[in-house]
C-alpha positions as CSV (number, residue, x, y, z in Angstrom):
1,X,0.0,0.0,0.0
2,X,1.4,3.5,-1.4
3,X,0.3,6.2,1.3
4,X,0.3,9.6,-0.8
5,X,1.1,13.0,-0.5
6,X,-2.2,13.9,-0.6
7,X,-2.6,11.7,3.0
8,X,-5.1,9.1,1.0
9,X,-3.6,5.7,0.5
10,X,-3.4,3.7,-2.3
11,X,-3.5,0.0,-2.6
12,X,-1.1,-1.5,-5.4
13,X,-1.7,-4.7,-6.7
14,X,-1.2,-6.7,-9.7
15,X,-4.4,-8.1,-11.0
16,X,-4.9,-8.6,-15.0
17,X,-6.6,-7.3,-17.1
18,X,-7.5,-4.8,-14.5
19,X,-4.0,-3.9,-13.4
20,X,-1.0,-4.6,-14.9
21,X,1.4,-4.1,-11.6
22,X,3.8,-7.3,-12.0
23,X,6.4,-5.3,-9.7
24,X,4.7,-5.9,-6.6
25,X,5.4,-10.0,-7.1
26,X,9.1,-9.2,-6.6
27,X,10.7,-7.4,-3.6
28,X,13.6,-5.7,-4.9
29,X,11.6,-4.3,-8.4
30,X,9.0,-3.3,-5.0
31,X,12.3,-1.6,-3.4
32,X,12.7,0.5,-6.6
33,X,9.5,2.2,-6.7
34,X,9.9,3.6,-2.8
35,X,9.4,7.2,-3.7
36,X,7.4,6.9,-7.1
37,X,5.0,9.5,-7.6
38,X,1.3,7.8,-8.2
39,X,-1.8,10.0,-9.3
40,X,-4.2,10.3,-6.2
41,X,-7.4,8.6,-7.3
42,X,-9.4,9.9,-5.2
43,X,-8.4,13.9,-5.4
44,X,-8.7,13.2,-9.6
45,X,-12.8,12.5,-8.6
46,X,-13.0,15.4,-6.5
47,X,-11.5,17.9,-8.7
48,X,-13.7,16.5,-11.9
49,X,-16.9,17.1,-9.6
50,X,-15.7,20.8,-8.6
51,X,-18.0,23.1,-10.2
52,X,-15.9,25.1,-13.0
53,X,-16.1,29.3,-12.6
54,X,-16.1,30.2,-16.2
């Protein structure tokens, strides 16, 4: 599990077709991607849903 930035978590897993994430089946390629930066999910749906000023 990623914890974000943003202070939401993310949960990284590698399940075809949905996900292709076959990193997380190895521990060093895991080791690797400490300090990736992953989109937020969850601040993507909030920002669609806020109301544009234009």
């Amino acid at each position: 599990m990623a914890v974000l930035s943003c202070g939401h978590t993310q949960h990284l897993r590698h399940q075809p077709p949905w996900q292709n994430r076959a990193w997380v089946l190895d521990a060093v390629q895991r080791r690797t991607r400490i300090g990736t930066n992953f989109t937020c999910g969850w601040c993507v749906a909030a920002l669609a849903e806020t109301p544009k000023d234009f």
